[in-house]
Short mmCIF file of the C-alpha atoms (twelve columns), coordinates in Angstrom:
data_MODEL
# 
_entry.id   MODEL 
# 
loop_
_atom_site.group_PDB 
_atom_site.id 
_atom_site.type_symbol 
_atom_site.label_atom_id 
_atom_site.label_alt_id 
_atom_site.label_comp_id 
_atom_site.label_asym_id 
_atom_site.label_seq_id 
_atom_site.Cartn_x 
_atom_site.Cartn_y 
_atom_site.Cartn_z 
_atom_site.pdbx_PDB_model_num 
ATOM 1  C CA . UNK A 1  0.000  0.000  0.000   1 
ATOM 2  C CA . UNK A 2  2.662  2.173  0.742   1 
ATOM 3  C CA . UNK A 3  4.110  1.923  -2.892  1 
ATOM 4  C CA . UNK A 4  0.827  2.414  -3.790  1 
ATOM 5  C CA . UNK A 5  0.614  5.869  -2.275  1 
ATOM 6  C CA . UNK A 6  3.660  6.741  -3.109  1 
ATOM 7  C CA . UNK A 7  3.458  6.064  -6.434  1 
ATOM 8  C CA . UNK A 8  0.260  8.254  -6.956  1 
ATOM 9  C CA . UNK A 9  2.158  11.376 -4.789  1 
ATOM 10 C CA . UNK A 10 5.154  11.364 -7.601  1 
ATOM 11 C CA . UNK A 11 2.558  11.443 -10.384 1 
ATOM 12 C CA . UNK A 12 0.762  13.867 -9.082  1 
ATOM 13 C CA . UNK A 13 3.572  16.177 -7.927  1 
ATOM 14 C CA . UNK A 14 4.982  15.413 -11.744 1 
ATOM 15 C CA . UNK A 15 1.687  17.010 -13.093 1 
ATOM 16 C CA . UNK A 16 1.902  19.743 -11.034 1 
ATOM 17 C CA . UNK A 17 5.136  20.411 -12.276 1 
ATOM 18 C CA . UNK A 18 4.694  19.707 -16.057 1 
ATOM 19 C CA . UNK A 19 1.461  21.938 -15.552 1 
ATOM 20 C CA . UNK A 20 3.439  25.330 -14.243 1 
ATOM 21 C CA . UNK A 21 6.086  24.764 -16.564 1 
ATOM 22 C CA . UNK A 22 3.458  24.775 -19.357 1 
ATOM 23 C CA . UNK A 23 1.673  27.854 -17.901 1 
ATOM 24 C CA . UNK A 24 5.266  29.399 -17.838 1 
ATOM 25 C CA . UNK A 25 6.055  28.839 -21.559 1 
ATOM 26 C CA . UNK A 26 2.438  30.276 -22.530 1 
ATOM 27 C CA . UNK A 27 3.527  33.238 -20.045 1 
ATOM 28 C CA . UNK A 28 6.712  33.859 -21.386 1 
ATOM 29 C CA . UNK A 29 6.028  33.975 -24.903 1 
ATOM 30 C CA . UNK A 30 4.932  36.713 -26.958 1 
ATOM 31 C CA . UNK A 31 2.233  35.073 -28.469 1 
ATOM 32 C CA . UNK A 32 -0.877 32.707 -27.335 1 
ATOM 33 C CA . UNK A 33 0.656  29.215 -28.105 1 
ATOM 34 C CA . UNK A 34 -2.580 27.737 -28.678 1 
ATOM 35 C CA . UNK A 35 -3.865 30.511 -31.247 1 
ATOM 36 C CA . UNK A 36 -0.366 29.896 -33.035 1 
ATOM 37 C CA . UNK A 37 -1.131 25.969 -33.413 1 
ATOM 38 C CA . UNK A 38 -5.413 25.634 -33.346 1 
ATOM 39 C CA . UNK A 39 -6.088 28.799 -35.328 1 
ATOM 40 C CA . UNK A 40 -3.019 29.610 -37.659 1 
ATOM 41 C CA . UNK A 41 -2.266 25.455 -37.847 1 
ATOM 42 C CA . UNK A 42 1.614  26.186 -37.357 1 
ATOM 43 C CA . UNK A 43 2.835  22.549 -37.672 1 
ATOM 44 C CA . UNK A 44 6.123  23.724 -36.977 1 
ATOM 45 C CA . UNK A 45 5.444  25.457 -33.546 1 
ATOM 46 C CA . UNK A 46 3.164  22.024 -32.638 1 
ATOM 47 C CA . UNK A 47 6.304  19.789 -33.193 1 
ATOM 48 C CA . UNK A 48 8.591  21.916 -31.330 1 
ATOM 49 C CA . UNK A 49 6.187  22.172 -27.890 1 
ATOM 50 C CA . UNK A 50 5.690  18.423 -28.283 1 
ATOM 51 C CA . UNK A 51 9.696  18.372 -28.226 1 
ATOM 52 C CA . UNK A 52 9.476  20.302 -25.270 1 
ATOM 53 C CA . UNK A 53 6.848  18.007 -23.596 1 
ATOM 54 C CA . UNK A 54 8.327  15.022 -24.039 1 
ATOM 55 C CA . UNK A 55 11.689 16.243 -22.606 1 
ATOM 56 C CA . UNK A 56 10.034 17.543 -19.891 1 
ATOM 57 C CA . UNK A 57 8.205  14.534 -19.091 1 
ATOM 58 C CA . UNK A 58 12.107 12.577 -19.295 1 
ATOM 59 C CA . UNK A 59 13.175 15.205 -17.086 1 
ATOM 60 C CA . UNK A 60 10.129 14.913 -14.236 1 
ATOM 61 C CA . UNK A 61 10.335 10.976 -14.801 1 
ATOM 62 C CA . UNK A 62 14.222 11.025 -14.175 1 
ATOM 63 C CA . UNK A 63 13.721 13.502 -10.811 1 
ATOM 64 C CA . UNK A 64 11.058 11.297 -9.464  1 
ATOM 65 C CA . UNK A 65 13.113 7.777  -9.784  1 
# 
């Protein structure tokens, strides 16, 4: 049980994290992110968050263990 528990703190606390971060990118930019890729279609911006997401995630994944 107490794997268990654990276990569901990390992912949550992982979230968390991945969620600010996220929220910080949109912040930082000059420019709505999600206007860029759901209203103008900008492939290229898409593939380059998705970079960033998936190193993030490798990041939080890596921290946690």
């Amino acid at each position: 049980m107490e794997q268990i528990s654990s276990t569901l703190l990390y992912a949550i606390l992982g979230l968390v994290v991945f969620l600010i971060s996220l929220a910080v990118m949109e912040i930082i930019t000059k420019f709505s992110i999600r206007k860029k890729i759901v209203e103008e279609g900008n492939i290229a911006l898409a593939i380059v968050l998705a970079a960033i997401i998936a190193s993030l995630g490798m990041i939080i994944s890596a921290a946690i263990q």
